[in-house]
C-alpha positions as CSV (number, residue, x, y, z in Angstrom):
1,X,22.2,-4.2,8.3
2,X,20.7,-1.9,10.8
3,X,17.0,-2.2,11.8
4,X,15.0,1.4,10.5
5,X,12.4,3.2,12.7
6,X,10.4,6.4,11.3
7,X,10.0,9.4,12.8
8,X,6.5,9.4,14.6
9,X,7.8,6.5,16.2
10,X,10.5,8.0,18.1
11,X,8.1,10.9,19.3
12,X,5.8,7.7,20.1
13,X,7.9,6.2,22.5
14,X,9.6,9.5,23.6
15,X,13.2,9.1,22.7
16,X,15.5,12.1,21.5
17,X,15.9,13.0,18.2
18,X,19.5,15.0,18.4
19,X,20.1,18.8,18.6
20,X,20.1,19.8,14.8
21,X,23.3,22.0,13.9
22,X,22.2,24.8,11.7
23,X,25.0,25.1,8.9
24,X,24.6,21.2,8.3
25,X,20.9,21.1,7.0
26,X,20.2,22.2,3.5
27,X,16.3,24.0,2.7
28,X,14.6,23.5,0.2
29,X,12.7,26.4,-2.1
30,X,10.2,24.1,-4.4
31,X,9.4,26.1,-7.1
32,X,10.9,26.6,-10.6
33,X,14.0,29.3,-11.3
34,X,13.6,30.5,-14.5
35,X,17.5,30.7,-15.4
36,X,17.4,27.4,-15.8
37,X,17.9,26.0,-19.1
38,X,16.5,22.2,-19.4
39,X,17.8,20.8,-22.2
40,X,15.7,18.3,-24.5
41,X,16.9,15.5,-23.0
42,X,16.3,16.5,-19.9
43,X,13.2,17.2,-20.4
44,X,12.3,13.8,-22.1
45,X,13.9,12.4,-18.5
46,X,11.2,15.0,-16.8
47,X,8.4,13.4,-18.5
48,X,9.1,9.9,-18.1
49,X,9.6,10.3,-14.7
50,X,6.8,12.3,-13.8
51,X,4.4,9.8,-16.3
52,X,6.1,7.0,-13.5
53,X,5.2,8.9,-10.4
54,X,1.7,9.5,-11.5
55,X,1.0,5.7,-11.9
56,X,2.1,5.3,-8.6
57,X,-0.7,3.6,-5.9
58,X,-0.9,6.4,-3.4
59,X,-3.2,4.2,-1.2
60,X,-3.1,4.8,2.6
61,X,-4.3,0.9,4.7
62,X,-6.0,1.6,8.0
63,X,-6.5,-1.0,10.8
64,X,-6.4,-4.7,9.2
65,X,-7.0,-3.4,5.0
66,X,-3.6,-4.3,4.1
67,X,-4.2,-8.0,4.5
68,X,-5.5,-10.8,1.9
69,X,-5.7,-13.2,4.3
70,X,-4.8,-12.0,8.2
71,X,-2.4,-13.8,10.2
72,X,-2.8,-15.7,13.1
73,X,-1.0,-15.2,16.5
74,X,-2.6,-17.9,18.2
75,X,-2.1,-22.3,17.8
76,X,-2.1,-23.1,15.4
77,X,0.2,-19.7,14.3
78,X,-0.7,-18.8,10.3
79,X,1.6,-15.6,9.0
80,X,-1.5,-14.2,6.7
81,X,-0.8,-12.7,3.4
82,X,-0.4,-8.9,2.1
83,X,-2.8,-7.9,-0.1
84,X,-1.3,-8.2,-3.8
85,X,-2.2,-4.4,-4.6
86,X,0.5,-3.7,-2.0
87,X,2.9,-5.8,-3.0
88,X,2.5,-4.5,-6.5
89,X,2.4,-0.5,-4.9
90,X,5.4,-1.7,-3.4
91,X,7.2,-3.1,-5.9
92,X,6.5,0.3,-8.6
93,X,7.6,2.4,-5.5
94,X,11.0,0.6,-5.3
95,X,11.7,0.8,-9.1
96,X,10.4,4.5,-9.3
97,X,13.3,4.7,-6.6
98,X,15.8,2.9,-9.2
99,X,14.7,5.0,-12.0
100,X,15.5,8.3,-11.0
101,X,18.7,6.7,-9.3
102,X,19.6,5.4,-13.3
103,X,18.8,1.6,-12.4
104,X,17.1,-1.2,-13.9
105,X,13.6,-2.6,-12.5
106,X,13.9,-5.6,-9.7
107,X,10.8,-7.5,-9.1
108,X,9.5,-9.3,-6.2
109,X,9.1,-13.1,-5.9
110,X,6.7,-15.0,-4.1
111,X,9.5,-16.9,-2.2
112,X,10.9,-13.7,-1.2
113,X,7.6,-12.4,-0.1
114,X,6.6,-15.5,1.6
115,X,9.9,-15.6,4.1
116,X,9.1,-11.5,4.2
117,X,5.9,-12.1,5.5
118,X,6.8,-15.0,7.7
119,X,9.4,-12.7,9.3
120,X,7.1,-9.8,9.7
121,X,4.4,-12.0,11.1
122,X,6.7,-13.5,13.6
123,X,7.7,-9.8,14.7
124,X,4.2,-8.9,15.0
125,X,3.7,-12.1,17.3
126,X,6.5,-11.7,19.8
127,X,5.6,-7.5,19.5
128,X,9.5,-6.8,19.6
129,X,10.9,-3.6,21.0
130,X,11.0,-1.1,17.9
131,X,14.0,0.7,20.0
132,X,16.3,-2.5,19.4
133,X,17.9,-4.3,16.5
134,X,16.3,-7.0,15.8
135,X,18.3,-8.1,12.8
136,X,18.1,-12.5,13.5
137,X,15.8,-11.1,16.4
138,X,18.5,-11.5,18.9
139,X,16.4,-9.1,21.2
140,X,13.1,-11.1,20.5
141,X,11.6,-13.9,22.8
142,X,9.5,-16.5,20.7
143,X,5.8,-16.6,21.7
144,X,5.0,-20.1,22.7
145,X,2.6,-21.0,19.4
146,X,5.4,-20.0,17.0
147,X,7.1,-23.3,16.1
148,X,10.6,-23.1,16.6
149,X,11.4,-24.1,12.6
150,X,9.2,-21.4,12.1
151,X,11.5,-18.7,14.2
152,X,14.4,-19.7,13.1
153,X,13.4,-19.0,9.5
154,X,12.3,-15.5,10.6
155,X,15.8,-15.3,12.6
156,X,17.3,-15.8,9.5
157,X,15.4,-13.4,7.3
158,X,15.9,-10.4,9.2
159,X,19.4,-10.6,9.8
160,X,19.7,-10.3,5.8
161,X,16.8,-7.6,5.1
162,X,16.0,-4.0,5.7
163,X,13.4,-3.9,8.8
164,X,10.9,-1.1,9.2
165,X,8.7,-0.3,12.2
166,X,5.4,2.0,12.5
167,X,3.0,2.7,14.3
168,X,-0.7,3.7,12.8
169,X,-1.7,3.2,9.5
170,X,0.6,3.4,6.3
171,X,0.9,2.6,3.2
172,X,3.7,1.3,0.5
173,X,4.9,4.5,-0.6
174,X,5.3,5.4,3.5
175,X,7.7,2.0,3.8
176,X,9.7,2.3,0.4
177,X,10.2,6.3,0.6
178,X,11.0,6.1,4.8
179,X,13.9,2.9,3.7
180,X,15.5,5.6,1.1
181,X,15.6,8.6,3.0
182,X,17.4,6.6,5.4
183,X,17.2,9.4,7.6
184,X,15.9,8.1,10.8
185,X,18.7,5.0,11.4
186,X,18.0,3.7,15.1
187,X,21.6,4.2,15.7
188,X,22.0,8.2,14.3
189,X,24.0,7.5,11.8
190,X,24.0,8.4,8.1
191,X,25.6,5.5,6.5
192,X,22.2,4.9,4.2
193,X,22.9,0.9,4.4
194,X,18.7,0.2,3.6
195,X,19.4,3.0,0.5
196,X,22.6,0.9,-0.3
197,X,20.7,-2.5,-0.7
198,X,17.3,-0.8,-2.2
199,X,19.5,0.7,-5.2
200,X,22.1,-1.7,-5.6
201,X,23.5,-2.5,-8.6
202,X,23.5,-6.4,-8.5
203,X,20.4,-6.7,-6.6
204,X,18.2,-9.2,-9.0
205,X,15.0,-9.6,-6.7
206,X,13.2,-8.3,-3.4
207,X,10.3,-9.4,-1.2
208,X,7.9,-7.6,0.9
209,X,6.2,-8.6,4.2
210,X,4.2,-6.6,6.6
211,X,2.2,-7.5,9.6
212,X,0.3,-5.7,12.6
213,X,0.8,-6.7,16.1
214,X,-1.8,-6.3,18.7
215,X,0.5,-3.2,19.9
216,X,-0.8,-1.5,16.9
217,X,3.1,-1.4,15.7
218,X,3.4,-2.0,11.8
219,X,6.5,-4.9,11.4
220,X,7.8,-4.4,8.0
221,X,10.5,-6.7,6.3
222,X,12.1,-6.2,3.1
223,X,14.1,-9.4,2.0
224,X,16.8,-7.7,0.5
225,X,20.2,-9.3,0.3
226,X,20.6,-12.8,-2.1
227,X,23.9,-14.0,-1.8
228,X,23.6,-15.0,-5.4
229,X,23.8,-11.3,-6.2
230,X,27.1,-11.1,-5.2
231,X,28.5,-12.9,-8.0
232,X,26.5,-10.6,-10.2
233,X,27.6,-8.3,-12.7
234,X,26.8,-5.0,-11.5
235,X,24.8,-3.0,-13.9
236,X,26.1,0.3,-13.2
237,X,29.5,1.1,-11.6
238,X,28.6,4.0,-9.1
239,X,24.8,5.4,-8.1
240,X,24.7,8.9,-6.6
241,X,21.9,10.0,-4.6
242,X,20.5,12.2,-5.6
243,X,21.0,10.8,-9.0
244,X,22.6,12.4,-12.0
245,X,20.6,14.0,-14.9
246,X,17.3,15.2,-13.5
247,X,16.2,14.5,-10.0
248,X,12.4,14.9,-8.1
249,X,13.1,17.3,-5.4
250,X,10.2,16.2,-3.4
251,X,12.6,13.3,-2.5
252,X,15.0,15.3,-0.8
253,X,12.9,16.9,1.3
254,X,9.5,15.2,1.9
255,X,11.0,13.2,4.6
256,X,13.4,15.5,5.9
257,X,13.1,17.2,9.2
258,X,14.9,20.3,11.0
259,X,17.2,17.3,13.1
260,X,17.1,14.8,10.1
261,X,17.9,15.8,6.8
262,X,18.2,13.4,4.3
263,X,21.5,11.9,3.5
264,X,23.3,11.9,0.3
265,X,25.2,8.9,-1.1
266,X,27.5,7.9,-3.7
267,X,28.4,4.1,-4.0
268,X,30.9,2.7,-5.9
269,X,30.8,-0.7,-7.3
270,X,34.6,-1.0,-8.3
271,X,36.5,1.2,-5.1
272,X,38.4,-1.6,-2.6
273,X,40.7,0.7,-2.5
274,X,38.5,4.1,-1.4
275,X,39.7,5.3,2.2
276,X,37.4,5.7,4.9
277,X,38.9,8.7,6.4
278,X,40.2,11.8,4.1
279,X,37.0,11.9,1.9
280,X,35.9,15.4,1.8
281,X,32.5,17.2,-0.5
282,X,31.8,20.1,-2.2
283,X,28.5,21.1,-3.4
284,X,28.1,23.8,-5.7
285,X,25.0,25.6,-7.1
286,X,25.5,26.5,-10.7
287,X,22.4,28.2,-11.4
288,X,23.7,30.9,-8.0
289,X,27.3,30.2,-7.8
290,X,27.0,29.2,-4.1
291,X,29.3,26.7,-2.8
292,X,28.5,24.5,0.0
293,X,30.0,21.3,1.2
294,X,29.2,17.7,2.6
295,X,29.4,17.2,6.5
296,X,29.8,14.0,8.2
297,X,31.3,12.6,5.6
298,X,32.2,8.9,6.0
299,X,33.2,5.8,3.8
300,X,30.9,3.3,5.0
301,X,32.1,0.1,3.3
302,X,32.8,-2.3,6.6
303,X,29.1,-3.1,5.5
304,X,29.0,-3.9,2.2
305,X,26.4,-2.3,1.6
306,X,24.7,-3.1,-1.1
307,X,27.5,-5.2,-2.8
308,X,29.3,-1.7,-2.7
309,X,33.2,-2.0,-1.7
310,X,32.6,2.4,-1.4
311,X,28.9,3.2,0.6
312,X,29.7,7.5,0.4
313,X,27.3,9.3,2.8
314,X,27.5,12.7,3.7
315,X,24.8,15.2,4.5
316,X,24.9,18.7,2.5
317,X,25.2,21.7,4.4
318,X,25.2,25.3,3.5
319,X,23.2,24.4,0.1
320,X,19.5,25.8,-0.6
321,X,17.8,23.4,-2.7
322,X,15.6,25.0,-5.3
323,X,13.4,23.3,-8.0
324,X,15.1,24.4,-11.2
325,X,18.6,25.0,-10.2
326,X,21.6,22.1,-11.6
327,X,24.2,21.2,-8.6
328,X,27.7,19.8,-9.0
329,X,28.9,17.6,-6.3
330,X,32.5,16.5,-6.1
331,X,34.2,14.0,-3.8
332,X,37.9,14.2,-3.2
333,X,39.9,12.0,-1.3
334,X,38.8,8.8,-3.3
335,X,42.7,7.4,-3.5
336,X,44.4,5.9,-6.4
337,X,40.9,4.6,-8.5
338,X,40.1,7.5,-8.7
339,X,42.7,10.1,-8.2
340,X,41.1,13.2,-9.5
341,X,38.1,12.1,-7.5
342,X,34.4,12.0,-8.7
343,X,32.1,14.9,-10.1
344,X,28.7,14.4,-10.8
345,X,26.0,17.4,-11.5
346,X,22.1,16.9,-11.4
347,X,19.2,19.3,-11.9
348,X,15.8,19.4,-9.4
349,X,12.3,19.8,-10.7
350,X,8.9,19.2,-9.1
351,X,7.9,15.9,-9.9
352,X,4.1,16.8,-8.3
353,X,3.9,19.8,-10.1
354,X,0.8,19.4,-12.3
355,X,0.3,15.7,-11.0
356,X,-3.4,15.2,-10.6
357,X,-2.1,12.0,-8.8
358,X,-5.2,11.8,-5.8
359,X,-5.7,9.3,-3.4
360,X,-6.2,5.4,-4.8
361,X,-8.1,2.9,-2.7
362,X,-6.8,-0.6,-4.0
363,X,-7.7,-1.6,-0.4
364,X,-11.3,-1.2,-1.7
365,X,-10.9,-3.7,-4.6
366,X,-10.8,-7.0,-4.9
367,X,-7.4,-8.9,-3.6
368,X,-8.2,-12.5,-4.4
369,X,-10.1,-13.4,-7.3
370,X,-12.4,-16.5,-6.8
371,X,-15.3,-17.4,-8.5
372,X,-18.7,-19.3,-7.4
373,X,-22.2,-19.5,-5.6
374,X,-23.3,-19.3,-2.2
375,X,-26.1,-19.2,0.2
376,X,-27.1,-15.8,2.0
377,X,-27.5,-17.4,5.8
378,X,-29.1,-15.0,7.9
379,X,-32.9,-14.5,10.3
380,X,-35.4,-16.5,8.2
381,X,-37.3,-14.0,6.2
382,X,-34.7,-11.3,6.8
383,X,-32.5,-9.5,4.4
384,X,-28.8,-8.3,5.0
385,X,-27.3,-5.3,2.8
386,X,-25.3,-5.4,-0.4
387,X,-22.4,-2.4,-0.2
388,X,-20.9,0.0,-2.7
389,X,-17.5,-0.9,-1.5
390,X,-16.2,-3.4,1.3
391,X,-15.1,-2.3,4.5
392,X,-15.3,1.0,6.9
393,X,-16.9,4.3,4.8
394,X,-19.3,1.7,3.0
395,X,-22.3,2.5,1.4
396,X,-25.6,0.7,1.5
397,X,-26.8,-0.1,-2.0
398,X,-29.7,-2.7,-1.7
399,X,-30.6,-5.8,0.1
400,X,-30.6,-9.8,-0.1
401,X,-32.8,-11.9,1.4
402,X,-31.7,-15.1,3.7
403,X,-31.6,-18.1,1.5
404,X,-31.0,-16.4,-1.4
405,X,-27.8,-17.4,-4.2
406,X,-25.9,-15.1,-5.3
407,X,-22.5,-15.2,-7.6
408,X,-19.4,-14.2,-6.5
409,X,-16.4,-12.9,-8.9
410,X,-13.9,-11.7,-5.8
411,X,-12.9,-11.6,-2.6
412,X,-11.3,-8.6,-0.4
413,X,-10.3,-8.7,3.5
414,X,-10.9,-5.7,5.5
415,X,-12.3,-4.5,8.6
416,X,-11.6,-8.1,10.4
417,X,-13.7,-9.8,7.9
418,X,-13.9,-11.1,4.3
419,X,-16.1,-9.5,1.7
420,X,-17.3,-10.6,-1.4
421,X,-17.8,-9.0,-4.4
422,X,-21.1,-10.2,-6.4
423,X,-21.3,-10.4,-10.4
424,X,-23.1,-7.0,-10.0
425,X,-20.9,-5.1,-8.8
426,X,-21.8,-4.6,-5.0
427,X,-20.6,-6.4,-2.1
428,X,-21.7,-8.5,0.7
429,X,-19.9,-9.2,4.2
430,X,-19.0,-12.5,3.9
431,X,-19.9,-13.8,7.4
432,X,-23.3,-13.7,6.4
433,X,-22.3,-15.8,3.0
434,X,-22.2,-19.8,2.7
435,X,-20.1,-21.1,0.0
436,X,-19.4,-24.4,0.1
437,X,-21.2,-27.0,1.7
438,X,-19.9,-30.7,1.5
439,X,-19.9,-34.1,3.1
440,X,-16.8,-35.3,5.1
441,X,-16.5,-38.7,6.3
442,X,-13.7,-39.2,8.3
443,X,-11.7,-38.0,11.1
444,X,-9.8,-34.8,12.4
445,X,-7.7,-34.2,15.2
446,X,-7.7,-31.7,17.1
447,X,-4.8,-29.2,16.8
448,X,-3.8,-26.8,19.7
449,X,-1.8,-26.0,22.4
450,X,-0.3,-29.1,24.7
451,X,-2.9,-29.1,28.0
452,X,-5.6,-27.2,26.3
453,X,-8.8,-27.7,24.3
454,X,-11.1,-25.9,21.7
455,X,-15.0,-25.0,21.6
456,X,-17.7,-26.8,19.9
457,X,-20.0,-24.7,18.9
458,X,-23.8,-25.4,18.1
459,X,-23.5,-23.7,14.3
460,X,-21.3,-22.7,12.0
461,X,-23.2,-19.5,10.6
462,X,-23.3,-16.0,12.2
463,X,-25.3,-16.3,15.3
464,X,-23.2,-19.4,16.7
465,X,-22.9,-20.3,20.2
466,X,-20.5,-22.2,22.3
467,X,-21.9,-25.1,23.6
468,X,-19.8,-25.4,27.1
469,X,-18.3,-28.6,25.2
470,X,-14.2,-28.3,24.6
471,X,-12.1,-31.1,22.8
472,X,-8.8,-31.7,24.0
473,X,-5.7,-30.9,21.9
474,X,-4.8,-34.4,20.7
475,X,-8.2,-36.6,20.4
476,X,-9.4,-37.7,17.4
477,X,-13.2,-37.0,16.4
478,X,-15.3,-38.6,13.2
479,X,-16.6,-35.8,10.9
480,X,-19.6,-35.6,8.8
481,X,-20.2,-32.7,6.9
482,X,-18.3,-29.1,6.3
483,X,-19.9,-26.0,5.6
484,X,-17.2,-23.1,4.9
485,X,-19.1,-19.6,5.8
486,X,-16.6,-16.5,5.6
487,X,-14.0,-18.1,4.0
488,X,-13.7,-20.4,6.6
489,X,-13.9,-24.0,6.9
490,X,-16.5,-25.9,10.0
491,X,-16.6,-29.3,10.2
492,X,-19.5,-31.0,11.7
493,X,-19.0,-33.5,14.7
494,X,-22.9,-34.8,14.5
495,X,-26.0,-33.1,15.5
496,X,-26.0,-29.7,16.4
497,X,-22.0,-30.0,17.1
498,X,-19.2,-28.0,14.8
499,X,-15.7,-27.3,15.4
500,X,-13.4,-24.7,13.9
501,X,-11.2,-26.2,11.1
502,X,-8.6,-23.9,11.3
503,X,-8.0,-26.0,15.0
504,X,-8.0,-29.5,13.0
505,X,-5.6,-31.4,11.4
């Protein structure tokens, strides 16, 4: 599989898009012909497919939001967690893909997820060059606080998923729509390999991992390929895109541009013996009568794409798309499987047309529910502010005195800090919030790089200072008491003296 890279990112890091050839884009005219006769099953299709796309989480993450728990790209290296509302946005996104493509739902596991995010992390780390493949990251250098086991797991994962790099903010709809256009291959070609795998018909499961690297690149990885699904029975024989029936037309032209249209695609399940050369398209508009055809038309099977023995990509030229209007595609030149070759017809509509579908903000919510008490710890006889929301574009709703308890129902990250929700509904940064205090006799060791030491500091709690003390990586310290503030764990050394837990072991 090839590695995927959007748009904006190409104008980012100045590279040439291609000179666009006229004749082999199609437009697109969104708005309803009225020759068009839906029939009622076709309009039952309509409805459940709009009533999908309106459910949809539309949710844009800015800076850090997309994390539950951010990684850490430093010793000892942590690869963080997604927040579940994306993985969930993600996951609806990838079966509203299926749906209109006549598939079944996949979901996504927490193993897959977990080796997702462990690869994305370990992108983010090493900030890899979004202009080279780096499927098993063969054009990656570890960073020195990755472990190597660590690597070669990533190494692994990527050479068997679809990879996705971005710069600025995004959101799951961004990553799942920019993998099915597949119109923006780092390579220029059309062979819609990440479509292939995304709507295959074995495929029994999918993870999702996504990580930021101080570059401000967006590292995306979709674990994609089991090899158990091999074996599998497919579930349909061949999947067009656009699909047959009824089709959105937004998702034929959303993502195109004037020197990247989006790619059509026909894969066939059951077609070892489909050429690779020969294959020729027509596309005809039945509602006008216009006949266009399919241009760079290739057999793209040396891939597998998919589990696909045929991975049919072409792009459509000469052909106005209008909402409305029913198109008949035909591919000749199939061989002896198919030796009057395949015809398939499909009719667009507007699947936003009356959608009141607005922006969501599942960022805003909570990510991990937790329940408990804590401590506000703050100036004595001060007060910090309880929120309307969590994170940036807040809004002050009231205040809470130092030393006072408050109850907790949930927890969200954003903005480079944790936040937690109370049992009234508002929220409260959690750096100024003490939840567990405990005693800890025993001993840690300190855990960091080889040669190098970590800060005591004289308190655990928001105004914290270094005390120009460092421990060594490798000594051994008694421990008296922990205090977790922010979600994070201090252990106390005696006195005045804490230490970091994420740095002991």
């Amino acid at each position: 599989m090839k590695k995927f890279i959007t748009a904006s990112a190409l104008v980012l890091m100045s590279l040439s898009a291609g000179i666009a050839v006229v004749n082999n884009t199609s437009t697109a005219t969104p708005v309803y012909a009225a020759t068009t006769v839906f029939s009622q099953k076709d309009l039952a299709q309509i409805a459940a497919i709009k009533k999908t796309y309106s459910q949809l989480d539309q949710t844009v993450y800015p800076y850090d939001d997309l994390y539950a728990e951010p990684p850490r790209f430093d010793y000892p290296f942590s690869a963080g967690k997604i927040k579940p509302q994306y993985v969930d946005a993600s996951v609806d996104w990838m079966n509203y893909f299926r749906e209109i493509a006549g598939l079944t739902a996949v979901p996504a596991t927490d193993y897959l997820n977990k080796k997702s995010q462990i690869a994305a992390a370990s992108m983010a780390a090493a900030q890899v060059n979004p202009n080279l493949d780096q499927h098993g990251l063969n054009n990656a250098s570890k960073p020195y606080y990755v472990p190597a086991s660590t690597w070669s797991a990533a190494k692994d994962t990527t050479s068997s998923s679809n990879l996705y790099f971005h710069y600025g903010q995004d959101s799951p709809s961004d990553t799942i729509s920019a993998l099915i256009a597949d119109n923006f291959n780092l390579n220029g070609s059309n062979d819609t390999g990440h479509r292939a795998w995304m709507l295959s018909s074995r495929l029994s499961a999918f993870g999702i991992g996504v990580a930021i690297g101080s570059n401000g690149w967006r590292f995306a990885n979709q674990s994609i390929i089991n090899p158990s699904d091999y074996t599998r029975t497919p579930t349909k024989n061949i999947v067009t895109y656009p699909g047959n029936g009824v089709f959105p037309i937004e998702e034929l032209t959303q993502r195109a541009t004037y020197n990247n249209p989006i790619p059509w695609s026909a894969y066939f399940a059951s077609g070892e013996s489909i050429p690779t050369t020969g294959l020729s398209v027509t596309i005809k508009n039945d509602t006008t009568g216009k006949v266009g055809s399919g241009a760079q038309v290739g057999n793209y099977n040396q891939g597998f794409f998919g589990g696909y023995d045929a991975v049919i990509t072409f792009i459509p030229k000469n052909v106005t798309l209008t909402a409305g209007n029913q198109y008949t595609v035909t591919i000749k030149g199939l061989g002896s499987q198919y030796p009057n070759g395949y015809t398939y017809s499909f009719k667009l509509f507007n699947v936003t047309q009356g959608n009141t579908t607005g922006t969501t903000t599942s960022n805003k919510q909570v990510d991990t529910w937790t329940s408990g008490s804590g401590t506000i710890k703050y100036v004595s006889n001060y007060s910090i502010a309880t929120w309307n929301q969590p994170g940036n574009g807040r809004k002050m709703v009231s205040k809470l005195k130092s030393g006072s308890t408050v109850k907790y129902v949930g927890r969200n990250y954003s903005a480079g800090t944790y936040w937690y929700k109370l049992s009234d509904g508002t929220w409260i940064d959690g750096t100024y919030l003490q939840t567990g205090s405990a005693a800890a006799a025993g001993a840690k060791t300190v855990n960091y790089a080889p040669g190098y030491g970590i800060a005591v500091w004289n308190s655990p709690y928001f105004n914290k200072r270094a005390t120009g003390k460092t421990l060594k990586t490798g000594t051994r310290w008694k421990t008296f008491k922990t205090v977790t503030v922010n979600n994070h764990t201090w252990y106390n050394l005696g006195g005045n003296q804490w230490m970091d837990g994420s740095y002991l072991k």
